[in-house]
N, C-alpha and C positions, 0 to 999 in steps of 0.2 A: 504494500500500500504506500503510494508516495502522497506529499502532502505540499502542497502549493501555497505558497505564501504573497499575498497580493501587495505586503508593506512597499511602502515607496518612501523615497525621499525628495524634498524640492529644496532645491540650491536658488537661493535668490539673493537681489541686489535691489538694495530702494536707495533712491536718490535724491536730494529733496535741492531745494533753493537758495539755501543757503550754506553755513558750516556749522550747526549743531542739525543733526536731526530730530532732535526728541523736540526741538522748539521750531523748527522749519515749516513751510510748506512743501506736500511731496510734487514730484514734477516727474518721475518714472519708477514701475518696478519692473524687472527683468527678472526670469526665473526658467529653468529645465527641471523637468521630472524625470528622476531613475529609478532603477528596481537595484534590491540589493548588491546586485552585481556592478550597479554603475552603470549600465546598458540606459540610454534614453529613454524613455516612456513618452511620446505624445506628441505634440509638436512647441516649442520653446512661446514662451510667452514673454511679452514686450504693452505696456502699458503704459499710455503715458498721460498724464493730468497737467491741464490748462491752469497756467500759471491765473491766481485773482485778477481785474483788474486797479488794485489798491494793493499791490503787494509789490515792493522794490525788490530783487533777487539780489546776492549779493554777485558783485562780479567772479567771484573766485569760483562759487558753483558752476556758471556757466563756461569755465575755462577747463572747467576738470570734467562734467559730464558733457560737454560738447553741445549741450541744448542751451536753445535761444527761446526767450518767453513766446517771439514768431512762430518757430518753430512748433510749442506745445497750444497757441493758440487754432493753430490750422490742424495739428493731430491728434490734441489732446480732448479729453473729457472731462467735465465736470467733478472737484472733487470727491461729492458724492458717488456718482456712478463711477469715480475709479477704486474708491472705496470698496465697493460692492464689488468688483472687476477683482480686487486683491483678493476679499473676504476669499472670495466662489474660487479662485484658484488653489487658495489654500487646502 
């Protein structure tokens, strides 16, 4: 009798607006699901949230993730719904 184990793990990355993130606004999460072996699971997930507009980013964020509030305006979503986008990948 073999027994199959469906655990997985997800590897991710959040990014936010500034240089703290526990106090930031977020602005992407990126993440891959594997199976114990490390083997990929599914296809990579990339999410990105619309910067406010009442929120200054600090420069340095946008030099280290490469994103422009342009940028998260045109492909980003609301932070709610990337909320919810995070929760559901989880």
């Amino acid at each position: 009798m073999s027994t199959t184990s469906s655990a997985t793990f997800l590897w991710h990355d959040y990014e936010t607006w500034g240089v703290s993130p526990q106090k930031d606004q977020p602005s992407q999460f990126a993440a891959i699901r594997t199976d114990q072996d490390l083997n990929e699971v599914g296809k990579p997930i990339n999410i990105m949230c619309r910067i406010s507009n009442d929120y200054l980013p600090h420069p340095q964020a946008a030099l280290v993730t490469k994103l422009t509030p342009q940028h998260t305006l045109r492909d980003g979503m609301t932070e709610a719904d990337f909320a919810a986008k995070v929760h559901q990948a989880m």
